[in-house]
N, C-alpha and C positions, 0 to 999 in steps of 0.2 A: 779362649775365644771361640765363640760358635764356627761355624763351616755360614759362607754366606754363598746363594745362588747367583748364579751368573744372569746377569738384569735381562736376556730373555726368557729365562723360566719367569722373572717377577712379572716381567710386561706382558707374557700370556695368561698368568693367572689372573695378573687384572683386568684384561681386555675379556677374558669367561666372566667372571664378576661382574663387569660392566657392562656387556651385554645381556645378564639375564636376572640385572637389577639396576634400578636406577638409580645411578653415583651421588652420593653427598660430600659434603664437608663434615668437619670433626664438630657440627653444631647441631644441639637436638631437632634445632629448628627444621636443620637441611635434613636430617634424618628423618624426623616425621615427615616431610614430602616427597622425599622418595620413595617412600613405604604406602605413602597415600594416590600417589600415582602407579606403583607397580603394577595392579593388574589391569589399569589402562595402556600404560606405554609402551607394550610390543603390538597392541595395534593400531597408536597413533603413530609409533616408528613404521608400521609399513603402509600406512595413510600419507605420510610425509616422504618416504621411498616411493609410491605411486607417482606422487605430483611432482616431484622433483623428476620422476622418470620423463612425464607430459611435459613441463615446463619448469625447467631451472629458473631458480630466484634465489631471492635473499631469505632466510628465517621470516623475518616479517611478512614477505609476501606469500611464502607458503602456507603460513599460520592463516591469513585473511582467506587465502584459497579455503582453505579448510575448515575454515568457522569457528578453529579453537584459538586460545590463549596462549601469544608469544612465549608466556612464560613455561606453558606445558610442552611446546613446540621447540623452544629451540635446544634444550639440549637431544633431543633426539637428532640433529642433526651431529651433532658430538658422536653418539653412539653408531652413530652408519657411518663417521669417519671412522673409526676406530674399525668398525667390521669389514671397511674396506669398499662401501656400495656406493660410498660418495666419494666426490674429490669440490677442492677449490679450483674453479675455473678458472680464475687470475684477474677476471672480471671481476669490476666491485661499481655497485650501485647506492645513492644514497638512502640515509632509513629515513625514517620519521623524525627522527631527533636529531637528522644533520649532519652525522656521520656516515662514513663512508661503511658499507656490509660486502660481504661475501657474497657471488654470485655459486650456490652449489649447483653441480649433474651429476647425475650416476653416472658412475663408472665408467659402463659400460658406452655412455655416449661420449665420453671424453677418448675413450678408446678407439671407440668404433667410426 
């Protein structure tokens, strides 16, 4: 049997990966969109890092601040968990569809 890594070498390796590409599922589908957005989403991740710095909200309300599509927008709120720039507030506001969402901040004002 192979030698296996101890699950923080894997969850760094993914967390490189996933910060400087954007994650799919094991479907071509998902994969042609993350390859279709790649060389927009490390500046719609730090357009979304901006405004959540101004004003914490849910995905949905940061996407309308920003004029882009929930669907481009919310997993970069994924990827600045993972990098550590956001956090869950604890707060949760409803979406559009009725459900209760996430209120995000950076970090640093949950910190600070």
């Amino acid at each position: 049997m192979g030698e296996t890594k101890p699950l923080t070498v894997e969850l760094n390796n993914l967390v490189s990966h996933y910060l400087h590409h954007p994650g799919f599922k094991a479907r071509d589908t998902s994969r042609d969109a993350a390859d279709g957005i790649a060389t927009k989403a490390p500046g719609l991740r730090q357009r979304v890092l901006e405004e959540v710095r101004r004003h914490p909200g849910t995905p949905e309300e940061i996407s309308a601040c920003l004029g882009e599509p929930l669907l481009s927008c919310r997993p970069r709120f994924s990827e600045l968990s993972i990098a550590g720039l956001i956090s869950d507030s604890g707060i949760r506001r409803p979406s559009q569809g009725g459900r209760m969402a996430i209120v995000w901040v950076a970090l640093e004002q949950k910190n600070g």
